[in-house]
C-alpha positions in Angstrom: 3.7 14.9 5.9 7.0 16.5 7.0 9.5 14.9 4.6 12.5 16.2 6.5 11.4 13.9 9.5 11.6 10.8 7.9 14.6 8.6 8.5 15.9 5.8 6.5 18.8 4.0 8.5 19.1 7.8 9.7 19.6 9.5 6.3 18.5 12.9 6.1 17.3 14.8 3.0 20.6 15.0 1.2 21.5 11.3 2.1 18.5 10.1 0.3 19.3 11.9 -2.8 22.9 10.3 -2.7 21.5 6.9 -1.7 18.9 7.1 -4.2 18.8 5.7 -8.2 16.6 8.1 -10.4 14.5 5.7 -12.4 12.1 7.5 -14.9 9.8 4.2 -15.8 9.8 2.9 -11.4 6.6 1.4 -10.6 5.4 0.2 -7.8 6.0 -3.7 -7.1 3.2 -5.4 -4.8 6.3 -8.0 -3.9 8.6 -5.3 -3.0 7.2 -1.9 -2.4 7.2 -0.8 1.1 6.4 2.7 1.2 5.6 6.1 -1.8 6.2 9.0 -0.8 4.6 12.2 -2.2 7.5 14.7 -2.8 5.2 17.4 -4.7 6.4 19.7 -2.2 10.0 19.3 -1.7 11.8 20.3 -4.8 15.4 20.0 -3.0 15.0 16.2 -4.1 14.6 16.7 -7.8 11.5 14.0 -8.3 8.1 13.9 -7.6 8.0 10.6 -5.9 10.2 8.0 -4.0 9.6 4.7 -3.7 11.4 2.4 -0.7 11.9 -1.4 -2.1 13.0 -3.4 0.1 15.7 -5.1 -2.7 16.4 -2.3 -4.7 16.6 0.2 -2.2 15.5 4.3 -2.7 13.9 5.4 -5.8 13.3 8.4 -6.9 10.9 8.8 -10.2 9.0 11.9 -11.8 5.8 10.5 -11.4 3.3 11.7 -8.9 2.1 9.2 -6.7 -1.0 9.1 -8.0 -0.1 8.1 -11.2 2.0 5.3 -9.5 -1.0 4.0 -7.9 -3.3 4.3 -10.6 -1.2 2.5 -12.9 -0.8 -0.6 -10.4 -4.3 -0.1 -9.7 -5.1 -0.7 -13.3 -2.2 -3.5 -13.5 -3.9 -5.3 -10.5 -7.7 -4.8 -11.5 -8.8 -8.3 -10.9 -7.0 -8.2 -7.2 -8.4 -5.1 -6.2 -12.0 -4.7 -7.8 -13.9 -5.2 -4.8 -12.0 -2.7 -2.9 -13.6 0.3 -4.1 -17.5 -0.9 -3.7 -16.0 -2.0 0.0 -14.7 1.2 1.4 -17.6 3.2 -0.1 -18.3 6.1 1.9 -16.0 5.8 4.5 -13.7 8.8 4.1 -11.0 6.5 2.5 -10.0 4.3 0.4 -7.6 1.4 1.3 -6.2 -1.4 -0.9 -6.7 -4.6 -0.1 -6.9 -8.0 -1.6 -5.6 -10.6 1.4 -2.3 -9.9 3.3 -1.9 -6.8 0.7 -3.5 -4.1 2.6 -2.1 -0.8 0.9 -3.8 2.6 3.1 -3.4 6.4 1.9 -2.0 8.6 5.2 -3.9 11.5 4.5 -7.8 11.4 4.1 -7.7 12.2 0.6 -7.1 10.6 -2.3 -7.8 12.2 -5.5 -4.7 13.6 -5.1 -1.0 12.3 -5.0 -0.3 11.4 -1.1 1.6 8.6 0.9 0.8 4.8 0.8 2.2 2.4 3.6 2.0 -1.2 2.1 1.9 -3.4 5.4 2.8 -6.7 3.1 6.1 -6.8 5.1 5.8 -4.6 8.2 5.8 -6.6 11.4 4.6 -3.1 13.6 2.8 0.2 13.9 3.0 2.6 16.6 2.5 5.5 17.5 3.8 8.2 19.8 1.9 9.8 22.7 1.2 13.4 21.1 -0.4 11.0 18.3 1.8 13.2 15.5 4.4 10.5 15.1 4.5 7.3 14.0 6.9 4.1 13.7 6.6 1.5 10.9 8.5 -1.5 11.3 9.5 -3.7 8.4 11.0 -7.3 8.1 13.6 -6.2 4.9 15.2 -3.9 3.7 18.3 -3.9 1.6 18.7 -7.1 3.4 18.1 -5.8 6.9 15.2 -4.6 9.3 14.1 -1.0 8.5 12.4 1.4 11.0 10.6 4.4 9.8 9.4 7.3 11.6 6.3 9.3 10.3 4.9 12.7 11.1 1.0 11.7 10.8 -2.3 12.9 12.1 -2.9 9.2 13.9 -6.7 10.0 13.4 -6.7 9.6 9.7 -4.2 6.8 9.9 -6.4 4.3 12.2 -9.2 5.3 10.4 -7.7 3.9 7.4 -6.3 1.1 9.3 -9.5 0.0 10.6 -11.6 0.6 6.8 -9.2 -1.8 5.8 -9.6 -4.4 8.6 -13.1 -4.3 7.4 -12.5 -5.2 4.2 -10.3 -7.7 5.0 -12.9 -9.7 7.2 -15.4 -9.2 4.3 -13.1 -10.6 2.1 -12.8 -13.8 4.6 -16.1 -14.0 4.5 -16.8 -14.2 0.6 -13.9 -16.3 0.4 -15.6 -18.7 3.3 -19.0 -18.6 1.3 -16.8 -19.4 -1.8 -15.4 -22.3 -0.6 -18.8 -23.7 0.9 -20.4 -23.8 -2.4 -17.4 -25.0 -4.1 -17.4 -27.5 -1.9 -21.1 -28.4 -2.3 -19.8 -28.7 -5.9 -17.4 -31.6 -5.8 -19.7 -33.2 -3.4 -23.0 -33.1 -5.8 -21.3 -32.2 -9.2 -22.5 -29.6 -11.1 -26.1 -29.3 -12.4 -25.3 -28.4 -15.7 -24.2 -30.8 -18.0 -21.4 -30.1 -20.1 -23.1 -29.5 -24.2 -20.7 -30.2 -27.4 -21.6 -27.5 -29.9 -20.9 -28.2 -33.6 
């Protein structure tokens, strides 16, 4: 990904840096994280990651991306613990638990990378050459925020669509769920609640 490309309200490089706070414990926020960036290989901004929050703004940590993620991984177990058996074996590996759908742009993740969280984007598109793409999101610092990408749009809607998958397999269980749930207030449950002294 060509970090010099990205705009934020059309800050370049430099810009960020200024606009940025340096925050040594960031994590990423499932409420407010819109976008973490890999910055492994551009040492002109002194971190190793950035994270864009839509209240607090640019963030730039020493933490590679991939430990970001694996320690909200870890924080979110219980969210995310179907994801993994899901995506098996489709060259990727989205996060998704409801409307949090969380895709790597790159085809690889055992290493740090980008992650687009499309909680709070309202649009993806991409250019004709397929190289570029625009993210759209409701808020950021209190107004709308348009980002533009360099991508291979291959590995993107590939990701996309593992994680549309898993989404309408989640529906599903959540359908079946409620069926049998629903079974259960109609019937009541077959076993009998036991005292034990």
């Amino acid at each position: 990904m060509h970090h010099e490309k990205i705009l934020f309200h059309g800050f370049n490089l430099d810009e960020i840096i200024f606009n940025s706070e340096l925050d040594v414990k960031a994590k990423i926020n499932l409420q407010s994280t819109l976008f973490v960036f890999n910055c492994l290989n551009y040492k002109k901004l002194g971190c190793k990651s950035i994270l864009v929050d839509k209240y607090r703004g640019i963030i730039r940590t020493n933490k590679e991306t991939k430990k970001l993620m694996n320690q909200f991984i870890t924080d979110q177990a219980v969210s995310f613990l179907g994801t993994r058996i899901m995506s098996q074996n489709k060259g990727g590996l989205p996060y998704v638990y409801g409307k949090n759908i969380i895709i790597p742009l790159s085809g690889a993740t055992q290493h740090s990378t980008d992650w687009l969280f499309l909680n709070d984007s309202v649009g993806v598109s991409f250019t004709e050459d397929k190289r570029n793409m625009t993210v759209l999101f409701r808020e950021f610092l209190g107004e709308p925020l348009k980002m533009k990408l360099m991508v291979d749009k291959n590995v993107v809607r590939r990701q996309l669509g593992i994680a549309g998958n898993i989404v309408m397999k989640q529906c599903s269980i959540v359908d079946e769920i409620n069926v049998e749930f629903e079974n259960i207030k109609q019937t009541g449950p077959r076993i009998k609640s036991v005292q034990v002294k």
